[in-house]
C-alpha positions as CSV (number, residue, x, y, z in Angstrom):
1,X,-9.5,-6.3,-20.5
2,X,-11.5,-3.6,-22.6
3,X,-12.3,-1.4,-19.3
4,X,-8.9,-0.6,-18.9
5,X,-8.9,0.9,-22.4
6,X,-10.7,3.9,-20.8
7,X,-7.3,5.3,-19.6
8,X,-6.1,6.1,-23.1
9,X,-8.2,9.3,-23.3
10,X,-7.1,10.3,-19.8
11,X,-5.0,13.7,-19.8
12,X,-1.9,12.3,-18.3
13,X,0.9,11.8,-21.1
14,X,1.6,8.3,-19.8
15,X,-0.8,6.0,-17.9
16,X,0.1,2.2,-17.0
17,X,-2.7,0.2,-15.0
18,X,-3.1,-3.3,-14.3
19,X,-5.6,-5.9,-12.9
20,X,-4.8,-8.9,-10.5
21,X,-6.8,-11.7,-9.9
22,X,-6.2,-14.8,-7.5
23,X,-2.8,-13.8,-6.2
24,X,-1.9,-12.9,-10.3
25,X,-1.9,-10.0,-13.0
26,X,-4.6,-11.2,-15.4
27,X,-4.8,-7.8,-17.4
28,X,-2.1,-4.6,-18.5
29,X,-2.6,-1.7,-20.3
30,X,0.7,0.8,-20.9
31,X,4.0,0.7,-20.5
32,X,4.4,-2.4,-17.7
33,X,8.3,-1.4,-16.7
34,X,8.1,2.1,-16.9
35,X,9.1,3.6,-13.5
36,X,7.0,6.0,-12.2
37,X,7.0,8.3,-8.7
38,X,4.6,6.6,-6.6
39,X,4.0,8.9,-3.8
40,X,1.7,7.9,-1.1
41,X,1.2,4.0,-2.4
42,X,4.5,4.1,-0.6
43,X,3.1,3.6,2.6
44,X,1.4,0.3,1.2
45,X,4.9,-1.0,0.6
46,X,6.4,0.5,4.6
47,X,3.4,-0.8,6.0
48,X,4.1,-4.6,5.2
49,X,7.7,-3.9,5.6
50,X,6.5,-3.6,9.5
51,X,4.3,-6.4,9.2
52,X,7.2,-8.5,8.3
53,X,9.2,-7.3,11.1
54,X,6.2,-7.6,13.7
55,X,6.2,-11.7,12.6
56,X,9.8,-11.5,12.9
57,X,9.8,-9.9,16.1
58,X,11.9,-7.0,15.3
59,X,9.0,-5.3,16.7
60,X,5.7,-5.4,19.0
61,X,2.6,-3.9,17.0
62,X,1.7,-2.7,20.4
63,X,5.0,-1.6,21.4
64,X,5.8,2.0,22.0
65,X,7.2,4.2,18.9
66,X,6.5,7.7,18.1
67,X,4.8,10.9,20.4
68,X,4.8,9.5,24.1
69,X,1.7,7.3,24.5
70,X,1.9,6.1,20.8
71,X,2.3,2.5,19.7
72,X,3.6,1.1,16.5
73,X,0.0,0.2,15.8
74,X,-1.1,3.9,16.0
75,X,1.4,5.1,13.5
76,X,0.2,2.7,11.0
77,X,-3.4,3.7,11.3
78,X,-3.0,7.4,11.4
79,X,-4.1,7.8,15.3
80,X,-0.6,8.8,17.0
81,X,-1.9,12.6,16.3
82,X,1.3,13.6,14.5
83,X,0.6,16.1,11.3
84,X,0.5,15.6,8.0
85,X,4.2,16.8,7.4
86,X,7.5,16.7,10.2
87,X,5.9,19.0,13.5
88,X,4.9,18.3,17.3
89,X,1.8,16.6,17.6
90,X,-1.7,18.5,16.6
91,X,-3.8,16.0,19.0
92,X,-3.5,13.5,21.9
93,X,-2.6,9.8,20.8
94,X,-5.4,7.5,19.8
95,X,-8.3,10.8,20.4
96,X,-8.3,11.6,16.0
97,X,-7.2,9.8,12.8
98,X,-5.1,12.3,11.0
99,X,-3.1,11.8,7.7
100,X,0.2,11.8,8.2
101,X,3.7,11.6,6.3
102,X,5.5,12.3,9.3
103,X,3.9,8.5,11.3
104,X,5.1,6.7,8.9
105,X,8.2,8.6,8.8
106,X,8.6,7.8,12.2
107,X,7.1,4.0,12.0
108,X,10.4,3.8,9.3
109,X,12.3,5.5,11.6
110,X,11.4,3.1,14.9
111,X,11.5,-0.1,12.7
112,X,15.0,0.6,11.4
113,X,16.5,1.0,14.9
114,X,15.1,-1.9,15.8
115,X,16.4,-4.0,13.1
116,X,19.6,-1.8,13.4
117,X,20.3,-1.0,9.8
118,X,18.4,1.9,7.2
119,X,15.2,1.7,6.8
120,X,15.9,1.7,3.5
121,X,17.9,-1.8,3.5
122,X,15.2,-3.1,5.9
123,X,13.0,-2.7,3.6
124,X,15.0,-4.0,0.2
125,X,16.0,-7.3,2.5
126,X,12.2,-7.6,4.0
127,X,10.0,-6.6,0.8
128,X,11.6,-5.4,-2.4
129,X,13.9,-8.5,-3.4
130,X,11.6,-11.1,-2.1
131,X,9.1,-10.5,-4.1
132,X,11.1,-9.5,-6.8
133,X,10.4,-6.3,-7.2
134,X,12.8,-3.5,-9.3
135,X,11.4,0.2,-7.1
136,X,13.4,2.1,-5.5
137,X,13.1,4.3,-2.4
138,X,14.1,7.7,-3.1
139,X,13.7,9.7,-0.2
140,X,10.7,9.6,2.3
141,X,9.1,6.0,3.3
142,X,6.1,7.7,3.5
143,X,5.7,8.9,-0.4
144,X,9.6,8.1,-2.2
145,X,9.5,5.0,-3.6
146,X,9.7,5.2,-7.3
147,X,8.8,1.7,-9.9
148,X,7.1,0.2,-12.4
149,X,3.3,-1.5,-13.3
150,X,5.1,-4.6,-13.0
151,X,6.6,-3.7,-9.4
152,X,2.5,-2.5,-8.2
153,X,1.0,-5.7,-9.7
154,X,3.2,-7.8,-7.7
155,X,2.6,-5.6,-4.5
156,X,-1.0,-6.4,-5.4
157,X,-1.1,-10.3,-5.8
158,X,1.1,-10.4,-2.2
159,X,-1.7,-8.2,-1.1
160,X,-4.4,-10.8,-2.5
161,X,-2.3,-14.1,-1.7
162,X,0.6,-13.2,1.1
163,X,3.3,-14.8,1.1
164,X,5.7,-12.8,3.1
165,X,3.3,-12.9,5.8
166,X,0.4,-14.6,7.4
167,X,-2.8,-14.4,6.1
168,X,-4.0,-13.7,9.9
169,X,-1.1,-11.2,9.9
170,X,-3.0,-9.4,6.8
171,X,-6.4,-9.7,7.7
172,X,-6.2,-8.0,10.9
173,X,-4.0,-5.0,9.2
174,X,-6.9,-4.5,6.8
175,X,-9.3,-4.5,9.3
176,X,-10.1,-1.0,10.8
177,X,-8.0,-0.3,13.5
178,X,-9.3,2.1,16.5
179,X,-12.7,2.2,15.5
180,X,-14.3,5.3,15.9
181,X,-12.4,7.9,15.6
182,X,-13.0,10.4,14.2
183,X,-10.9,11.8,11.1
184,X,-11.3,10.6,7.3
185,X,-9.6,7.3,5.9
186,X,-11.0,6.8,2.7
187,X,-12.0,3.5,0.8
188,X,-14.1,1.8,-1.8
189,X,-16.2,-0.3,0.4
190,X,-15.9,-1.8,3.8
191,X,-14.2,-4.5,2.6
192,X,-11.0,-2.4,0.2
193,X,-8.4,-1.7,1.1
194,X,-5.2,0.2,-0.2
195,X,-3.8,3.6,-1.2
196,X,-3.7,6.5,-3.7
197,X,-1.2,8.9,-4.0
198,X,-0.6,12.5,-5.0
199,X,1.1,11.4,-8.5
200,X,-1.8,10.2,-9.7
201,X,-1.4,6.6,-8.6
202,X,-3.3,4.1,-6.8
203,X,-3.4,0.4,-5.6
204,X,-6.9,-1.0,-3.9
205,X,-7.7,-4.1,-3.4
206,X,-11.6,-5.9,-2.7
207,X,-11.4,-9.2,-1.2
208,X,-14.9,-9.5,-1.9
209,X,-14.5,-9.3,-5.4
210,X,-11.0,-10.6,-5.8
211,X,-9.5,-7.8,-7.9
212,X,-6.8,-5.5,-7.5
213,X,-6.5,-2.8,-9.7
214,X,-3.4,-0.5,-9.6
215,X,-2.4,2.4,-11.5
216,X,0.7,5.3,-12.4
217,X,1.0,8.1,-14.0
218,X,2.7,11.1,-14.7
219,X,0.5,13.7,-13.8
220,X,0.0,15.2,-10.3
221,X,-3.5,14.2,-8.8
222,X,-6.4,16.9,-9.1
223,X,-10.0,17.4,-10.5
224,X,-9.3,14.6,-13.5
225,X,-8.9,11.7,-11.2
226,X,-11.9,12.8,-9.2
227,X,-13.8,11.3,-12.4
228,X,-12.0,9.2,-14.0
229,X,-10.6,6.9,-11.1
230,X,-14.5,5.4,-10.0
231,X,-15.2,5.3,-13.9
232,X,-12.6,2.8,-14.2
233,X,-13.1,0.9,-10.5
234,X,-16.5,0.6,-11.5
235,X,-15.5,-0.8,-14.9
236,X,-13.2,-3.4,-13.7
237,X,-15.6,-4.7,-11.4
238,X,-18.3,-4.7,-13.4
239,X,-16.4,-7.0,-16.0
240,X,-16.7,-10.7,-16.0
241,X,-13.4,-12.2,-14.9
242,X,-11.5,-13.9,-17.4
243,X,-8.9,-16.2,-17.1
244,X,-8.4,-15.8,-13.8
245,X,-6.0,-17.9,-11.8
246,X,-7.5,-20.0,-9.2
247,X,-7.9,-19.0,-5.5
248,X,-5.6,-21.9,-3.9
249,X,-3.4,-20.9,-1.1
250,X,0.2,-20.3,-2.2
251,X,3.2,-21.4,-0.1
252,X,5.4,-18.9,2.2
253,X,9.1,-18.3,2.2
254,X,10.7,-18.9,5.4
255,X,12.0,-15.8,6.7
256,X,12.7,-16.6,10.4
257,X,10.0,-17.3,13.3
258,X,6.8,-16.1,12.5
């Protein structure tokens, strides 16, 4: 794909990005098993982790988890008025959508005492290995998982096609929860969905047009990616697919009652 060509006179001293297609990468440019710090796509990978374990009933969506009056659906949208980093909460549950590590720190934190093991392990069993995937997480489920082009482009078709979960389950997870609120979650279009993170990384996905692009690098977000990330969006969407697989349903593991 000539768009992603474009990312060769980017400053970053080592760039890998990728297009999916149909449930498949159709496109790579870079090193495709280089691994790289993903930071805050992270929570794209903890967030289906709880999806898997809401259709296996490890937990409720709606149940209770984090600051009194919080739900597991609250930390997952950013509404359970925790702060960015560990602290006491900086507004009352569901009132504000504010960013925050520390939800999904406690979302991993709720999900792993459900399914009484580490979060960690929860999330190799539930995620990593079934879709084959090589990343690791180092630290924080909010922003420590660390892994390869490869590794994001399979994210990305299981985001496009699911097979871990129900299509319903992922449709209503990428719809906007809490409508309303005020606070800043920002996206594409109305219909993307996804994540970017402070490594210079991101994953985002548009239904409508059935692409996916994802991309790592080395070097730290900042005034660079402010330009060069929509210069590239808008190239891969402006260019004709090719070679793209076709758009029929793919079959899901079993993985207990759903």
């Amino acid at each position: 794909m000539d768009a992603l060509r474009q990312v060769e006179d980017w400053p970053a001293a080592n760039v890998s990005v990728g297009v999916a297609r149909g449930g498949a990468a159709v496109a790579q440019h870079g090193d495709v098993v280089r691994h790289y710090r993903w930071a805050s796509v992270t929570k794209l990978v903890t967030a289906l982790a709880t999806l898997v374990a809401a259709e296996e009933g490890t937990v409720d969506l709606d149940e209770p988890a984090g600051p009194e009056g919080s739900t597991v659906r609250h930390l997952l949208a950013h509404a359970a008025g925790l702060p960015f980093e560990a602290g006491p909460p900086i507004s009352r549950v569901g009132r504000r959508r504010t960013y925050s590590n520390a939800g999904f720190e406690a979302l991993a934190d709720h999900v792993a005492a459900r399914a009484e093991m580490p979060f960690d392990e929860y999330l190799l069993g539930a995620v990593l290995r079934p879709l084959g995937l090589a990343a690791e997480l180092r630290g924080s489920p909010a922003s420590g998982l660390h892994g390869s082009l490869d590794d994001l482009l399979l994210l990305a078709s299981e985001l496009q096609r699911p097979q871990l979960i129900a299509a319903e389950t992922l449709a209503e997870a990428t719809t906007v929860q809490f409508p309303g609120l005020s606070g800043v979650v920002p996206h594409n279009s109305p219909a993307t969905f996804g994540h970017f993170g402070g490594s210079g990384t991101f994953l985002w996905v548009d239904p409508d047009a059935g692409t996916a692009l994802a991309c790592l690098t080395d070097l730290d977000f900042g005034p660079w990616a402010l330009e060069a990330w929509p210069r590239l969006s808008d190239a891969v969407l402006a260019e004709p697919a090719r070679g793209s697989p076709p758009s029929t349903p793919g079959t899901r593991p079993t993985r207990g009652p759903t």
